[in-house]
Residue frames relative to the residue before (quaternion, step in Angstrom):
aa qw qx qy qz dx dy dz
X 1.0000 0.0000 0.0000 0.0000 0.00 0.00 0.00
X 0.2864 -0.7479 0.5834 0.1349 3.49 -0.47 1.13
X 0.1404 -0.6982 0.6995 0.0596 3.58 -1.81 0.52
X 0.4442 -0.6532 0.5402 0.2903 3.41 -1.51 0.40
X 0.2568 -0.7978 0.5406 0.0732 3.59 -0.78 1.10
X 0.1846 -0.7366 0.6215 0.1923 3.63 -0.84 0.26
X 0.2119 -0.8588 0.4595 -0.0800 3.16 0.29 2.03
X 0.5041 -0.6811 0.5079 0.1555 3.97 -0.55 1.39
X 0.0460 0.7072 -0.7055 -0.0030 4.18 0.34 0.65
X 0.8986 -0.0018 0.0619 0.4345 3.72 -0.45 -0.33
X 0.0824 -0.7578 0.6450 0.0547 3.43 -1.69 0.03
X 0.0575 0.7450 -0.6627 -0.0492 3.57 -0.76 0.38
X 0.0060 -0.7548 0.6475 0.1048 3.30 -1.84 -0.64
X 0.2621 -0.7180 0.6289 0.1425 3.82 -1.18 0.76
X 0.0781 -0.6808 0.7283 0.0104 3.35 -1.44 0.64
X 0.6545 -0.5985 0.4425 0.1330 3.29 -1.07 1.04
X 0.2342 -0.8438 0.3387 0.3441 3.56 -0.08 0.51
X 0.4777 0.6212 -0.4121 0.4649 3.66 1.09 0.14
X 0.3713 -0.7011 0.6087 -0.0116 3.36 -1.19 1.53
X 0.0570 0.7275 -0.6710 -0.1317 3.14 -0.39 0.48
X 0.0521 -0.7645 0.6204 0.1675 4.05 -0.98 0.30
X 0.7570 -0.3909 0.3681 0.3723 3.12 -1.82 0.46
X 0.6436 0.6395 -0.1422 0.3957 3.55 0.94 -1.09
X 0.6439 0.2891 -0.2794 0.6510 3.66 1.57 -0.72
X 0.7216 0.4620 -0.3377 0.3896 3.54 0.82 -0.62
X 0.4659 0.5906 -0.3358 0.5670 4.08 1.60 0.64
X 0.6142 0.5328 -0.3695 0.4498 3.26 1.40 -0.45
X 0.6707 0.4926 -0.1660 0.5292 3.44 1.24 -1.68
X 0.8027 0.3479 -0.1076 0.4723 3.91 0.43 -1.10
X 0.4802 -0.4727 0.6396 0.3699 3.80 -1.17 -0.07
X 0.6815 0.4442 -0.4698 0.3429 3.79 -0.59 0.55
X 0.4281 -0.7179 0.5163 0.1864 3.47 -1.19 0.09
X 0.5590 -0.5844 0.3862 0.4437 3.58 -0.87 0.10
X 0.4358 0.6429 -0.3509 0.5231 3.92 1.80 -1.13
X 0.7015 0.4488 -0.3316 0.4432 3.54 0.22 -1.52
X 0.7333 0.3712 -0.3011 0.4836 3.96 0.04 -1.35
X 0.5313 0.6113 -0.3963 0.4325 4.22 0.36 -0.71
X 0.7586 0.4194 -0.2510 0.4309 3.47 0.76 -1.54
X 0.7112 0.4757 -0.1615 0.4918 3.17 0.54 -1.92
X 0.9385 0.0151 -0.0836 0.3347 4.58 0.24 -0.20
X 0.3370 -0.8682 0.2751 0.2388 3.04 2.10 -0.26
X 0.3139 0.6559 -0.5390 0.4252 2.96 1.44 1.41
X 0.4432 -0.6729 0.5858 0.0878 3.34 -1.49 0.44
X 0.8051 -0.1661 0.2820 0.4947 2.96 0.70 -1.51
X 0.2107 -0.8064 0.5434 0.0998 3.65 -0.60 0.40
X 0.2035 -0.6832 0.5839 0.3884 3.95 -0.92 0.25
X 0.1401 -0.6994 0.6841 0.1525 3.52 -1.27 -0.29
X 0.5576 -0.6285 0.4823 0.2479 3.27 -1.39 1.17
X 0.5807 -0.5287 0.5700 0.2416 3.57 -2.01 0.70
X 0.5007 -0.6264 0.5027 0.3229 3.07 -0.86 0.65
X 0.8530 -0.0460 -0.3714 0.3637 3.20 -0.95 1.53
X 0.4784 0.4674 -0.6017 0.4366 3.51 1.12 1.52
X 0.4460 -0.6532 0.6102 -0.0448 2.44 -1.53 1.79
X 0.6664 -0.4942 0.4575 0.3199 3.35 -1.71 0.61
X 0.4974 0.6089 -0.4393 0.4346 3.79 1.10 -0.16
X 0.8195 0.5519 -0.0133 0.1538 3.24 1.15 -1.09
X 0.3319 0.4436 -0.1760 0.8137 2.45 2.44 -0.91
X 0.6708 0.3154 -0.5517 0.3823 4.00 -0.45 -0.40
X 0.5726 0.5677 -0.4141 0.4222 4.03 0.80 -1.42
X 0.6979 0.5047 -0.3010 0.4093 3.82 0.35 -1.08
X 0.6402 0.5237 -0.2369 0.5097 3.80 0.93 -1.07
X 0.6459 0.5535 -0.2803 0.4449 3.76 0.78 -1.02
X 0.8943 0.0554 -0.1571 0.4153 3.47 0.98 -1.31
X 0.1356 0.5483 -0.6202 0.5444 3.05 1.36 1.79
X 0.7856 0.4220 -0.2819 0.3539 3.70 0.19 -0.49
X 0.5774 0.4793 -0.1331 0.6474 3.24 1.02 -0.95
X 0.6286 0.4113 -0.3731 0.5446 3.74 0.77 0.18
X 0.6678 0.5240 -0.2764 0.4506 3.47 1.27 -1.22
X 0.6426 0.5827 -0.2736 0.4155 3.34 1.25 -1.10
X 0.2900 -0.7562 0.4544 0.3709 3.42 1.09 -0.87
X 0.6438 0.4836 -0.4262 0.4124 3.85 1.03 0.25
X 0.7217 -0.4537 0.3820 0.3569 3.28 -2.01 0.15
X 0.4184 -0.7808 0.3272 0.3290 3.48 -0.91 -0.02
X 0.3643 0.6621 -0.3681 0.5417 2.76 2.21 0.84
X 0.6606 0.4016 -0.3573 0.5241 3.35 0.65 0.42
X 0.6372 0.3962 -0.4477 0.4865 3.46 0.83 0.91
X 0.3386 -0.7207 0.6045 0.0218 3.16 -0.90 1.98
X 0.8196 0.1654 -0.0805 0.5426 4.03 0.55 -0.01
X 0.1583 -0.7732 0.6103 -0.0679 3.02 -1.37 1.18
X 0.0918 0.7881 -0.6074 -0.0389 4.15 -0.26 1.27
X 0.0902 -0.8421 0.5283 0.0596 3.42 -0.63 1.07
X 0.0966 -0.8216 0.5413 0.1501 3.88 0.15 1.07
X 0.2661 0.7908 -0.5347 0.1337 3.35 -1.21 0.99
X 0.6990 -0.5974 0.3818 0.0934 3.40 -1.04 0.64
X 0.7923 -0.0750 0.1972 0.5725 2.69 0.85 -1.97
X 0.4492 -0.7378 0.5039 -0.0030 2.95 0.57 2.49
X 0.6044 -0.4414 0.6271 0.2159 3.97 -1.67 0.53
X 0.8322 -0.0976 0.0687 0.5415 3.19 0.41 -1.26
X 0.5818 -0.4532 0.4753 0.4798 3.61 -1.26 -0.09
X 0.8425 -0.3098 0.0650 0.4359 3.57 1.07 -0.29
X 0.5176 0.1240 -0.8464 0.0197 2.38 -1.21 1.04
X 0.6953 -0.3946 0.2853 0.5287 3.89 -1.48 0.52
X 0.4700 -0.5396 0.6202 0.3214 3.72 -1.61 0.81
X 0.6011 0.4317 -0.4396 0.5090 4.24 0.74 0.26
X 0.6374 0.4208 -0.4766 0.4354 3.42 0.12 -0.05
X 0.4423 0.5945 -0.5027 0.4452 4.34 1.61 -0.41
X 0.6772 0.6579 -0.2309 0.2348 2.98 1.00 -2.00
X 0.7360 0.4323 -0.2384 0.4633 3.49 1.07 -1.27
X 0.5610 0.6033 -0.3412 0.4527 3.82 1.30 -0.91
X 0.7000 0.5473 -0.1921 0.4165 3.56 1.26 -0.72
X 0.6008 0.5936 -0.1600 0.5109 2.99 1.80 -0.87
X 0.3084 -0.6727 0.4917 0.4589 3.36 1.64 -1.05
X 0.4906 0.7545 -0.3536 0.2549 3.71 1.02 -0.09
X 0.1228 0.8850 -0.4466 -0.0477 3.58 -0.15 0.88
X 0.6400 0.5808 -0.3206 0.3878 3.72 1.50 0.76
X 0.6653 0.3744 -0.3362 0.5515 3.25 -0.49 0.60
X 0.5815 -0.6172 0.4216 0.3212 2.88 -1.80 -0.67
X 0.3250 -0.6718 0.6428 0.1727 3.74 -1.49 0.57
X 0.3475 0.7108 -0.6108 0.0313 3.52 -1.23 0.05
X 0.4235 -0.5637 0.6359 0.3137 3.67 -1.66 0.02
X 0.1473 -0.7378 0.6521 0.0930 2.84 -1.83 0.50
X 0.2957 -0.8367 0.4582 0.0511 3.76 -0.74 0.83
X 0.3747 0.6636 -0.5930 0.2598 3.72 -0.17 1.43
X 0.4635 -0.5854 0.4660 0.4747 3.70 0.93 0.91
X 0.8662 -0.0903 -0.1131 0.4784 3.46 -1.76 -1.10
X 0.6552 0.6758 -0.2928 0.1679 3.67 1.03 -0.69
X 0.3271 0.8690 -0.3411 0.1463 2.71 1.99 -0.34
X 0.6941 0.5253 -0.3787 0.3144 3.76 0.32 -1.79
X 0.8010 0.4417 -0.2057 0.3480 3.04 1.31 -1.30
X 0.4222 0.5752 -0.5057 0.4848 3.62 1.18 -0.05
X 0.7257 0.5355 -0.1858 0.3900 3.69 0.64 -1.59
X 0.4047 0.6562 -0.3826 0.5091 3.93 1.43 -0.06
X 0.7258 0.4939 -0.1564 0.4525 2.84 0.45 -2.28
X 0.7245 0.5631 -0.2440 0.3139 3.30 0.10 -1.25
X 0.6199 0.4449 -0.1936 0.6167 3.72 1.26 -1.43
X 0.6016 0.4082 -0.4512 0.5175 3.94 0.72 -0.78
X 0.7609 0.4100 -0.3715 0.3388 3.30 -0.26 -0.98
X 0.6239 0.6151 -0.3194 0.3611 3.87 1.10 -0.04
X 0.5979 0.5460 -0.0399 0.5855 2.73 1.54 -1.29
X 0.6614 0.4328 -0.2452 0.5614 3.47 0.66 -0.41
X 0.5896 0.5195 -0.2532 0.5643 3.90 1.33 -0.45
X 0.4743 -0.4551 0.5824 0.4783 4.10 1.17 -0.66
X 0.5999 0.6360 -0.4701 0.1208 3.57 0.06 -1.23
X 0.6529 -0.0245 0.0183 0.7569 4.02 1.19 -0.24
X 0.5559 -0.5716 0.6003 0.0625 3.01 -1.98 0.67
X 0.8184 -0.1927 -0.0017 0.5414 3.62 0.92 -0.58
X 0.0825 0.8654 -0.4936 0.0246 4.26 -0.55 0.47
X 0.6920 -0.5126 0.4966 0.1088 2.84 -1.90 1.39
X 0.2464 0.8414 -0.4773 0.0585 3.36 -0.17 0.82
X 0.0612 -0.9233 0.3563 -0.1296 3.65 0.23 1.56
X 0.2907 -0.5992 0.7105 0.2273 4.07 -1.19 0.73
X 0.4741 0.6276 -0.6063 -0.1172 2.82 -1.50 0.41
X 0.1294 -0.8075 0.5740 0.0416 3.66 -0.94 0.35
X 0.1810 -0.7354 0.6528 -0.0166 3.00 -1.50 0.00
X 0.0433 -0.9184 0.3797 -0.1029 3.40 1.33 1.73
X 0.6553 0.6175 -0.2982 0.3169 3.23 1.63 -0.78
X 0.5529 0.7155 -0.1961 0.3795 3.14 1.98 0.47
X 0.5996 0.3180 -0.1161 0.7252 3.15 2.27 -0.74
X 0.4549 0.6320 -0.5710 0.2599 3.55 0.73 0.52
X 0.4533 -0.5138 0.6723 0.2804 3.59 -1.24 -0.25
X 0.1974 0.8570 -0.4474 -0.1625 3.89 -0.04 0.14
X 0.3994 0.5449 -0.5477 0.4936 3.38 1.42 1.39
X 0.6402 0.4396 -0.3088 0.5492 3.89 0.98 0.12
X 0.0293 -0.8753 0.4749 0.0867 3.18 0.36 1.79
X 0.1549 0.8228 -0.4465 0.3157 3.73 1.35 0.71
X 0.6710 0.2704 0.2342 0.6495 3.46 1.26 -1.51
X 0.7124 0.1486 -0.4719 0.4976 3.69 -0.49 -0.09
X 0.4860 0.5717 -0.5868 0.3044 4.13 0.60 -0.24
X 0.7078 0.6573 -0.1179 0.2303 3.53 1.22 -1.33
X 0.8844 0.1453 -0.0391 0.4418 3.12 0.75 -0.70
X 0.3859 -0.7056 0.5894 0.0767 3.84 -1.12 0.77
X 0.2851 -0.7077 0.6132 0.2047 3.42 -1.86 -0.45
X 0.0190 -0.7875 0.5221 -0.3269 3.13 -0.65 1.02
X 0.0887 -0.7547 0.6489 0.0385 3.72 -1.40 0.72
X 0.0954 0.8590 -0.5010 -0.0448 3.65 -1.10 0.43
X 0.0778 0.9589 -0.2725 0.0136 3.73 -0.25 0.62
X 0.2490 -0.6149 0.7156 0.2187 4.09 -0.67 0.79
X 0.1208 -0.5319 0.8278 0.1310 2.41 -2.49 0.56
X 0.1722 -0.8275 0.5306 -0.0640 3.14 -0.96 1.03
X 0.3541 -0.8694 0.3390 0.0624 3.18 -0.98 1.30
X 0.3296 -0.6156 0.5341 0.4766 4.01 -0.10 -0.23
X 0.0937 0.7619 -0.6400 -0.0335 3.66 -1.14 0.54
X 0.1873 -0.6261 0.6620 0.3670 3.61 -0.96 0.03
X 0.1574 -0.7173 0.6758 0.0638 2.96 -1.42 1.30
X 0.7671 -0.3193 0.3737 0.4123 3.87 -1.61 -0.41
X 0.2115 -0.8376 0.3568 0.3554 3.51 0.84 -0.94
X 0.3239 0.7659 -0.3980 0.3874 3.21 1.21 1.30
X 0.6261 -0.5431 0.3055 0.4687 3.19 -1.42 0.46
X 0.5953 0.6920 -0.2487 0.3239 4.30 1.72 -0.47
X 0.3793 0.7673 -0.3671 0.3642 2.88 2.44 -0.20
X 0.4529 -0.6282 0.5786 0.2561 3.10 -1.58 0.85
X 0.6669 0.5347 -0.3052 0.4197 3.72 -1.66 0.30
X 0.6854 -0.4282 0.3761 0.4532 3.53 -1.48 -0.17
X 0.0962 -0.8208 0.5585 0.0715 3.49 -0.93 1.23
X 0.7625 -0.2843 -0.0310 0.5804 3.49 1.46 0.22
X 0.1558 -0.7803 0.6023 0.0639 3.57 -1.64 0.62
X 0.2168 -0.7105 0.6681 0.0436 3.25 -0.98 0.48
X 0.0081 0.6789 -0.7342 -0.0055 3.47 -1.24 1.02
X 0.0258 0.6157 -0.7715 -0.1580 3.67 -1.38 0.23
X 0.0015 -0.6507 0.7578 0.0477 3.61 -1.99 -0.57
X 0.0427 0.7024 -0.7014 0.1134 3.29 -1.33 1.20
X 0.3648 -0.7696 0.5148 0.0978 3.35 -0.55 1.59
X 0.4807 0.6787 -0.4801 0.2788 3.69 1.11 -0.09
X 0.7265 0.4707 -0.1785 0.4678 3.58 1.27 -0.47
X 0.0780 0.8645 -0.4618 0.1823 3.63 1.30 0.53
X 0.8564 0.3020 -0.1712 0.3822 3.30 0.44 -1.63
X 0.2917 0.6983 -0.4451 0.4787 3.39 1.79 0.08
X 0.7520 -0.2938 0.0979 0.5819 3.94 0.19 -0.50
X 0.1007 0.6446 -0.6949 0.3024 3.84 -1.25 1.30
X 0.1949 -0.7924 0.5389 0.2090 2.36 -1.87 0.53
X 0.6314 -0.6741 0.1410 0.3564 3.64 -0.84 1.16
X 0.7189 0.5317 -0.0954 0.4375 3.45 0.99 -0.46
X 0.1293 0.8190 -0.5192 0.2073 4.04 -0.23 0.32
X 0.7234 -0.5041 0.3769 0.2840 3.71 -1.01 1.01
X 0.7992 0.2150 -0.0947 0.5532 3.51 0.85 -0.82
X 0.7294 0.3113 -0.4020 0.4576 3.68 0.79 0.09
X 0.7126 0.4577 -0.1793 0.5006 3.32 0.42 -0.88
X 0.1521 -0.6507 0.6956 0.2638 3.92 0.42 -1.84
X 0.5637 0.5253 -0.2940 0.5656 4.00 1.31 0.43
X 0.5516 -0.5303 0.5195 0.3804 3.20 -1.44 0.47
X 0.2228 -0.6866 0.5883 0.3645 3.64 1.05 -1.68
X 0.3808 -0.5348 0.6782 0.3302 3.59 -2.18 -0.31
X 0.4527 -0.7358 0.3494 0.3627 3.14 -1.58 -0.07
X 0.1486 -0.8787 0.4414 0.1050 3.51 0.27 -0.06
X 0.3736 -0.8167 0.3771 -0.2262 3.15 -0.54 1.71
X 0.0772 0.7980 -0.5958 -0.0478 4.14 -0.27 0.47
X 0.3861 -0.8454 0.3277 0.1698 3.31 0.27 1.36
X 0.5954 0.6065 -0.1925 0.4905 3.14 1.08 -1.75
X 0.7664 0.2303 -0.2691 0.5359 3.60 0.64 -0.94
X 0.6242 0.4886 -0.5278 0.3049 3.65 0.12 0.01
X 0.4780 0.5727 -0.2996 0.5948 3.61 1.48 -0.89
X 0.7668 0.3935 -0.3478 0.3692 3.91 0.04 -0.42
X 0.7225 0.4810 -0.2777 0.4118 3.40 1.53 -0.38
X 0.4537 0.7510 -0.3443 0.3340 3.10 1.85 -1.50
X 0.7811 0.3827 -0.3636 0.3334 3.12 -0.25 -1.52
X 0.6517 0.4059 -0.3989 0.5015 4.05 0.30 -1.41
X 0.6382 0.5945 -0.4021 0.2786 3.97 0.23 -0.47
X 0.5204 0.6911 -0.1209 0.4868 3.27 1.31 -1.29
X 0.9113 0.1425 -0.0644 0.3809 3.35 0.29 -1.41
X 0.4504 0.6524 -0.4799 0.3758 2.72 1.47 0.21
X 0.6507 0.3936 -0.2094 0.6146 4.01 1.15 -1.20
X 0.5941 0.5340 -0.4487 0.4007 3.58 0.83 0.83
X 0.4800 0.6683 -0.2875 0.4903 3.20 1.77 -1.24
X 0.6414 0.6921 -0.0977 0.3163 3.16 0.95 -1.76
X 0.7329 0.4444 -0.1540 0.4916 3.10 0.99 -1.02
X 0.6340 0.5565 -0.3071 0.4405 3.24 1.31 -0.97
X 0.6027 0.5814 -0.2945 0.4605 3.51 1.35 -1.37
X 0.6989 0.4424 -0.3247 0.4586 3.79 0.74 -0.64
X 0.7119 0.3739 -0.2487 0.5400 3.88 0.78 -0.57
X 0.1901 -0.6895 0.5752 0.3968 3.77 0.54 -1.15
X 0.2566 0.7447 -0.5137 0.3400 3.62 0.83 0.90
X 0.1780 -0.7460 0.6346 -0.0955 3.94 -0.63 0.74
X 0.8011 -0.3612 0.3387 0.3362 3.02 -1.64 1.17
X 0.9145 0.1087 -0.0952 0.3778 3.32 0.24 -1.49
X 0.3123 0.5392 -0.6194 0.4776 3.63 1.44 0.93
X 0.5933 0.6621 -0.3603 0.2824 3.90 0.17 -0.56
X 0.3395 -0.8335 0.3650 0.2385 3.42 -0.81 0.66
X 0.7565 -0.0500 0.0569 0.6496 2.53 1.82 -1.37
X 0.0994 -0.7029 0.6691 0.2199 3.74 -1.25 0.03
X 0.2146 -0.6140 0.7592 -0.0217 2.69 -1.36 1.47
X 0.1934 -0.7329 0.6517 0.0280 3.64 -0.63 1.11
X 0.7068 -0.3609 0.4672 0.3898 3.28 -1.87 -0.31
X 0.1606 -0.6937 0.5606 0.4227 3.87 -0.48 -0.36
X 0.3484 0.7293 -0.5758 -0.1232 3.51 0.02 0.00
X 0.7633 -0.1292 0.0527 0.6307 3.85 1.34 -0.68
X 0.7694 -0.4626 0.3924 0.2001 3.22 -1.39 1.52
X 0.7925 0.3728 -0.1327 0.4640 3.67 0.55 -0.94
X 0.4903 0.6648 -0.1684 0.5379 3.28 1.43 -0.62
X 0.7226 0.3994 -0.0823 0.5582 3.58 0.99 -1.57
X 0.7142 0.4256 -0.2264 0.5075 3.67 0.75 -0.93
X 0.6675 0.4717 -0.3757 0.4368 3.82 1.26 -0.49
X 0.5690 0.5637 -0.2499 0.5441 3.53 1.56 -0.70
X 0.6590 0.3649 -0.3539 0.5543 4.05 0.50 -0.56
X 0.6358 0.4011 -0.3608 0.5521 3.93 0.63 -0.33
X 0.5489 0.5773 -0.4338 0.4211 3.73 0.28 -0.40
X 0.9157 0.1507 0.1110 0.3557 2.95 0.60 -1.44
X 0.5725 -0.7105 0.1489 0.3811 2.79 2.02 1.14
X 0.5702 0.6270 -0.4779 0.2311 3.51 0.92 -0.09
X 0.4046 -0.7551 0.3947 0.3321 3.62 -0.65 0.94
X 0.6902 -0.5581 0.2818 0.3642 3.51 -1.52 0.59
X 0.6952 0.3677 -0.3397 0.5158 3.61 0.79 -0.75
X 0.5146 0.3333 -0.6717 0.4159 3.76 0.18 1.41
X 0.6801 0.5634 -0.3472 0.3155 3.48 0.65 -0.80
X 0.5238 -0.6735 0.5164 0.0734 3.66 -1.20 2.12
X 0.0692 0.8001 -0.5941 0.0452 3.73 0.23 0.79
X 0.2017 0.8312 -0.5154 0.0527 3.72 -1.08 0.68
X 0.5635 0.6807 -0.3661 0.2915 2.98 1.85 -0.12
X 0.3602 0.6414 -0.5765 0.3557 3.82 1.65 0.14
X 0.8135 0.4679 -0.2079 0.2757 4.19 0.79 -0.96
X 0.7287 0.3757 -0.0136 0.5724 3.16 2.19 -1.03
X 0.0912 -0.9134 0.3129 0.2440 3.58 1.28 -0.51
X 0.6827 -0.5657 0.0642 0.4580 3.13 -0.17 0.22
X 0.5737 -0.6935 0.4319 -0.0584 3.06 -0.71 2.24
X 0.1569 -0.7208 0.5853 0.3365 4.06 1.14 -0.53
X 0.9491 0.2044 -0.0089 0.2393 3.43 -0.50 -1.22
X 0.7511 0.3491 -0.0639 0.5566 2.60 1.62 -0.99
X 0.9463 0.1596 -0.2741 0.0622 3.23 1.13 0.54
X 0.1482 0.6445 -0.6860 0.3034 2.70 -0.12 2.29
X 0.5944 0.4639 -0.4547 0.4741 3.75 1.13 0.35
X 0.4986 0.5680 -0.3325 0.5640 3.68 1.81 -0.49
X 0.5935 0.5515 -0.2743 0.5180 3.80 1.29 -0.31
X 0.6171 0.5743 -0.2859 0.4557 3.42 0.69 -1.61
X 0.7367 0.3495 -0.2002 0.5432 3.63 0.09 -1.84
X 0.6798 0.3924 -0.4819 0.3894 4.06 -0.03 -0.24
X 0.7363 0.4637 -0.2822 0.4041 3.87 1.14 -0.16
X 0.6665 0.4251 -0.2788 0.5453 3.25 1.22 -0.45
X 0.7038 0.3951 -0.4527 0.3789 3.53 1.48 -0.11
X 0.6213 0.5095 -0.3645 0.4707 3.61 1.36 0.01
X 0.6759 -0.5436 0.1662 0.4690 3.65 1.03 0.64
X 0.3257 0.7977 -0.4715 0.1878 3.52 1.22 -0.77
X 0.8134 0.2056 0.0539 0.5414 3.08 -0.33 -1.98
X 0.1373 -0.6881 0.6997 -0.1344 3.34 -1.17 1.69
X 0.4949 -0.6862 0.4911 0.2073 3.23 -1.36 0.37
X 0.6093 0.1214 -0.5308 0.5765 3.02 -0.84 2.43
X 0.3899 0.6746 -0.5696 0.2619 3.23 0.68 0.43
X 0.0431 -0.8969 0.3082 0.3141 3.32 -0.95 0.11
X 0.2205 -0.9268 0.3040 0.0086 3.80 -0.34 1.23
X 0.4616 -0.7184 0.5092 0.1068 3.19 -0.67 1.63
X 0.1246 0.7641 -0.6329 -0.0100 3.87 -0.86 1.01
X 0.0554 -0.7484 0.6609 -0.0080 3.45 -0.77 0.62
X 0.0594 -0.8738 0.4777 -0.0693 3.63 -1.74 0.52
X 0.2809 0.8895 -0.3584 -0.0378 3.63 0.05 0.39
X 0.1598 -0.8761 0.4547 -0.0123 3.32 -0.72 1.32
X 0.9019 -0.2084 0.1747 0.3356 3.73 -1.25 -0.39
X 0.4009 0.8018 -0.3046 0.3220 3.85 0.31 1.05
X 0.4711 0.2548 0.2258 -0.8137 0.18 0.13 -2.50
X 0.6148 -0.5979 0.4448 0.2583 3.24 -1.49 0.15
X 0.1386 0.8092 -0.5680 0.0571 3.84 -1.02 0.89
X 0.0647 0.7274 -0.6832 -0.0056 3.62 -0.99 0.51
X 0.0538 0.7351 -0.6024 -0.3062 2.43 -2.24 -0.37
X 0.2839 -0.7770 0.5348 0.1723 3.93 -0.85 0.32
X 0.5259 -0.5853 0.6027 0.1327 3.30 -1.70 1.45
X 0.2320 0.8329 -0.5008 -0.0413 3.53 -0.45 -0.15
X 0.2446 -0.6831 0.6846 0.0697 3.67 -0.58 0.96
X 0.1977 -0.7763 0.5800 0.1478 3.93 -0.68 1.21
């Protein structure tokens, strides 16, 4: 019995060229580079030029990907662009993406689940693709947090960066086995009871403001981990795949300790596990596709490999995704 797969042809990703390091950000804030190393294992973050926009870093990531993939960008019938921090309040920062692309068929849209985004936006493009509805799609993180930070609340401006990353993904008929290439299963959950745990203050209809974000660490770290594995377990229970059938885990980056308490939980040993958030911090949306394209361009991730992603963000929001490269 055969099945449609949402098969992973390519990946790319843009990073801003501005560095920002722990060191310049000790000059401006109370904290230290020792202090941020210990407490999230970031290093460094990039941060957007003034007037590049999340359109721009996503446009750059798309045809890094669509280069990687080796097809036209006329053959993509769907665009899902997860992001945060949207160009405008509207229209969708995918619909730049396609005008940039020259693309004027199908369909474009954003999607909103903060860090969960890439992975809501997988699910969302598989589950299209798997319906006939398009034939191949651009799915892309990108953000530009360094825009809703607060950077007198070194709690949070230590944390996060800007950055885009993206797959294009085809429809394939595959065998329907567990050897199938592509997306072999996701899980998403969300429970708004934890909102004020991390949000931002500010929004089109409450405020009339963009807002900051604002963040209770201690409690997001106390949920993450059980949250994580729980839509990891999941995943395994749907495939019969196991810690040590995996090739790789590509996690969220949001913090070093976070990532290393989740791969021990659940037994997965360190040398599978795609770490990048010491160079990029934590990227929301974009970076476990800012993960994806740094492993498959340094040989790691090969094709049939198979790779465990997982994510949790603002809600909140968690997933995870099977993936056969």
């Amino acid at each position: 019995m055969t099945a449609i797969r949402s098969v992973v042809l390519g990946c790319g990703s843009y990073l801003p060229e501005r560095i920002l390091t722990n060191a310049e950000l000790a000059s401006k804030v109370d904290t230290s580079d020792e202090w941020i190393v210990q407490r999230t294992g970031i290093k460094q973050r990039h941060i957007a030029a003034d007037g590049e926009f999340t359109s721009h870093l996503a446009i750059k990531a798309a045809q890094a990907a669509l280069a990687n993939a080796g097809v036209d960008a006329q053959s993509i019938d769907l665009i899902v662009l997860a992001t945060s921090t949207p160009d405008n309040t509207f229209p969708a920062t995918a619909v730049a993406v396609q005008n940039a692309l020259g693309i004027t068929h199908g369909a474009a849209f954003d999607l909103q689940a903060v860090c969960s985004g890439f992975i809501f936006g997988l699910t969302t493009a598989d589950s299209l693709l798997r319906t006939g509805a398009g034939k191949r799609a651009l799915v892309i993180g990108a953000e530009t947090f360094s825009r809703i930070l607060d950077w007198t609340d070194r709690g949070t401006c230590v944390l996060f960066g800007d950055g885009a990353g993206a797959v294009v993904l085809e429809a394939q008929t595959q065998p329907g086995e567990a050897s199938d290439r592509g997306v072999l299963t996701t899980h998403l959950r969300s429970d708004g009871r934890h909102k004020e745990k991390l949000f931002v203050d500010g929004g089109p209809s409450s405020t009339q403001t963009v807002g900051y974000l604002r963040m209770e660490g201690r409690e997001v770290f106390k949920h993450a981990v059980g949250m994580i594995t729980d839509v990891i377990v999941d995943a395994f229970k749907a495939t019969g795949a196991s810690a040590e059938t995996i090739d790789w885990f590509v996690p969220h980056q949001a913090n070093k300790r976070i990532i290393d308490a989740s791969a021990h939980k659940l037994h997965i040993a360190p040398q599978k596990v795609v770490l990048t958030v010491d160079l990029h911090g934590n990227t929301s949306a974009a970076s476990i596709p800012l993960a994806l394209s740094v492993a498959v361009n340094d040989g790691r991730i090969k094709k049939g490999d198979l790779v465990l992603l997982e994510a949790m963000g603002g809600g909140f929001t968690w997933g995870s995704a099977l993936v056969r490269w």
